[in-house]
TILOTI-909808 format. One record per residue (C-alpha): residue number from 1; residue in three letters; x, y, z negated. Coordinates in Angstrom, 2 decimals, padded with zeros to 5 digits. Layout:
# residues N
LOVEX  num  residuo       px       py       pz
LOVEX  NUM      ALA        X        Y        Z
...
***
This chain:
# residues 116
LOVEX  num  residuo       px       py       pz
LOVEX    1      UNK   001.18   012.11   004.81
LOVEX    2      UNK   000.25   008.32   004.65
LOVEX    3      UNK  -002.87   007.24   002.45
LOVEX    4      UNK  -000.92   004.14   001.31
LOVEX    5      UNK   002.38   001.97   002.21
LOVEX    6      UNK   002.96  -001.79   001.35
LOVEX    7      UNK   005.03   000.15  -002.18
LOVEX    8      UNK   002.04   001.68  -003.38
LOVEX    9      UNK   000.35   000.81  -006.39
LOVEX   10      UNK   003.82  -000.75  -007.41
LOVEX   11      UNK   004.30  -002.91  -004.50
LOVEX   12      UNK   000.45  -004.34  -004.45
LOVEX   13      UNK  -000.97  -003.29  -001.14
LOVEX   14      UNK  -000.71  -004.87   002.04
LOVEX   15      UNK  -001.08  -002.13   004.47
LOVEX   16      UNK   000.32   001.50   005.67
LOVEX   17      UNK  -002.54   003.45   006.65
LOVEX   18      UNK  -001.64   007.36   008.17
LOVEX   19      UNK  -003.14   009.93   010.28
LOVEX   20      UNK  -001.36   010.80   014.11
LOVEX   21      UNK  -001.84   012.60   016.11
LOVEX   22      UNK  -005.11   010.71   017.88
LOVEX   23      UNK  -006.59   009.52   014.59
LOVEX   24      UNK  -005.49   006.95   011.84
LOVEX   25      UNK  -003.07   004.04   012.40
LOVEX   26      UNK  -003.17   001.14   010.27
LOVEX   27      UNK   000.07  -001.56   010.11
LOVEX   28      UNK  -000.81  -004.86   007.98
LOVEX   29      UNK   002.25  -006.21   006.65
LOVEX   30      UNK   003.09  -009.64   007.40
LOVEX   31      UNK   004.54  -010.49   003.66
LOVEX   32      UNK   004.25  -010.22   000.16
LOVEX   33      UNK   006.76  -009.68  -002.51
LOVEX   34      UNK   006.78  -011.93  -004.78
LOVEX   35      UNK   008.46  -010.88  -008.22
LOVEX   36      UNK   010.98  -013.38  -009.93
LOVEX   37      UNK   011.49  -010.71  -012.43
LOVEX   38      UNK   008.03  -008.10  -014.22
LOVEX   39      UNK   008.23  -005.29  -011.73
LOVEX   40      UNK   008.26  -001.76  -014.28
LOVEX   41      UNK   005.48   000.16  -013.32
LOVEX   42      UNK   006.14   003.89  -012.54
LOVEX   43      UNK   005.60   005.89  -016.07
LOVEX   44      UNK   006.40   009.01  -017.56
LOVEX   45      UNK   009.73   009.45  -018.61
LOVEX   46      UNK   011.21   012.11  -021.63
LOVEX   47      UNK   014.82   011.51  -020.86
LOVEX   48      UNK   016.87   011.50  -017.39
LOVEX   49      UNK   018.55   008.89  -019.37
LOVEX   50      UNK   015.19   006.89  -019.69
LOVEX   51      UNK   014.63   007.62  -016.12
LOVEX   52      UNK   017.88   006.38  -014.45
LOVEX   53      UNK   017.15   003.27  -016.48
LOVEX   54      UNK   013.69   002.56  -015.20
LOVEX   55      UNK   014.75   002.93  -011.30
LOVEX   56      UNK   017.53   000.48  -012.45
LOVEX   57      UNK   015.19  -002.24  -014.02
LOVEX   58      UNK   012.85  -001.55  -010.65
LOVEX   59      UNK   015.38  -001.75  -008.22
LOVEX   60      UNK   016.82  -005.16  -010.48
LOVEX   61      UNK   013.04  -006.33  -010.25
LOVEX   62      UNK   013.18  -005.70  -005.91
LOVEX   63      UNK   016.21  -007.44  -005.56
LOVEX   64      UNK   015.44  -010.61  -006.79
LOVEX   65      UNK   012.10  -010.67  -005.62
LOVEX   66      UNK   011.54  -013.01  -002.53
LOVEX   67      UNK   008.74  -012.35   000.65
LOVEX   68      UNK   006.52  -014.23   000.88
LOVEX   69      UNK   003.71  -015.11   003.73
LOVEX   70      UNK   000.19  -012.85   003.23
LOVEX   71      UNK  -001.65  -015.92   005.30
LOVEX   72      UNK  -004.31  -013.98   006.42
LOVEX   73      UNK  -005.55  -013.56   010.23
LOVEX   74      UNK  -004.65  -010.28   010.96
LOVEX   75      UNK  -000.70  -010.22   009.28
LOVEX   76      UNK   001.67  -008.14   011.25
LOVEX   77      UNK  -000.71  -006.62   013.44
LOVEX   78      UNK  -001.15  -002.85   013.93
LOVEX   79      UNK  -004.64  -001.02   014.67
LOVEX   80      UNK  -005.35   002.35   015.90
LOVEX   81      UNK  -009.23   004.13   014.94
LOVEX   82      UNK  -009.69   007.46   016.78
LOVEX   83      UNK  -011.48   008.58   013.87
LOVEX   84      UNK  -012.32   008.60   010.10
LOVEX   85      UNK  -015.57   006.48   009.97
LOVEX   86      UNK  -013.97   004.54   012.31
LOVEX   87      UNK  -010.73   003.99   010.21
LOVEX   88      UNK  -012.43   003.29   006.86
LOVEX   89      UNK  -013.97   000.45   008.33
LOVEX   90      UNK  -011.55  -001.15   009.15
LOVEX   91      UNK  -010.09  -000.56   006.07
LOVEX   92      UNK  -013.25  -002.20   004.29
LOVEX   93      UNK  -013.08  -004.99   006.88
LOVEX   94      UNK  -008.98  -005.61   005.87
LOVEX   95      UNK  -010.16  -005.50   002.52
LOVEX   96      UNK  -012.63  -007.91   002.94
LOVEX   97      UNK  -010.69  -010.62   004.11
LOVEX   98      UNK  -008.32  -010.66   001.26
LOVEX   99      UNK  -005.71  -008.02   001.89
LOVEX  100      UNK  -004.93  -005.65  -000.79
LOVEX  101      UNK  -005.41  -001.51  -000.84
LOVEX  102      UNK  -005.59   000.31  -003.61
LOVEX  103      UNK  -009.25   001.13  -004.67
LOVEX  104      UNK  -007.88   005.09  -004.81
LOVEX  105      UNK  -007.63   004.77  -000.98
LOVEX  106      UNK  -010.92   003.72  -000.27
LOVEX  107      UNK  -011.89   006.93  -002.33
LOVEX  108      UNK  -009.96   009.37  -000.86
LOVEX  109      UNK  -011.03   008.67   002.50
LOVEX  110      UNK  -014.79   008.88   001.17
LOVEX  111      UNK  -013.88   012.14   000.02
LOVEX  112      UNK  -012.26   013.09   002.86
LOVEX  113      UNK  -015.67   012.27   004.75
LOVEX  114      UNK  -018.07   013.85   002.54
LOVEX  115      UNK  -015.96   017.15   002.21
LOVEX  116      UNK  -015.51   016.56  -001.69
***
C-alpha cells in the first residue's frame, strides 16, 4: 500500500512514495494540475444520489484542469532508500525544496519508526 500518490490530499502532493520489496521507492512527479474549475474535496455523502454527483463535479473539475511544470530540481526523477530512516529523509529533503506531501505522511512514517 502506497503512503501517498500525486491524487492524495485532493490532487496536492507531488510525489508517490511505497514500500517494495528492497525498501521504499519514491517517484516525484514532473507536473502539477492546475484547476480551471474548484476541485470538490472528498466528503461524506447521505445519498448515492449525492455521491454520483460529487465524482461528477470532480471528474468535471480533472478534465478541465491543465499540467502544469513543478520547476523544481529533482521533477520526474525516481529514488530508491533501502530503509525507513533512510526514506523519510528524503522525504523531508523533497519537502524542503518546495514539493508538496501531505503533513499525514510525514507522520505515519514517524509512527511507523517509533512503533506507535
Amino acid at each position: 500500500m502506497s503512503y501517498c500518490r500525486t491524487s492524495s490530499n485532493n490532487w496536492q502532493c507531488d510525489l508517490y512514495c511505497y514500500p517494495d520489496s528492497t525498501g521504499y521507492t519514491t517517484m516525484v512527479a514532473y507536473s502539477r494540475l492546475k484547476f480551471t474549475i474548484p476541485y470538490p474535496p472528498d466528503r461524506e455523502c447521505e445519498t448515492e444520489k449525492e455521491e454520483g454527483l460529487l465524482a461528477e463535479l470532480q471528474e468535471k473539475a480533472l478534465k478541465l484542469s491543465i499540467h502544469i511544470p513543478i520547476g523544481l530540481s529533482e521533477d520526474g526523477k525516481t529514488f530508491h532508500d533501502s530503509d525507513i530512516h533512510a526514506f523519510l529523509k528524503r522525504i523531508l529533503w523533497l519537502r524542503d525544496l518546495g514539493y508538496r506531501i501531505p503533513d499525514s505522511v510525514i507522520d505515519r512514517i514517524n509512527k511507523e519508526i517509533t512503533g506507535g
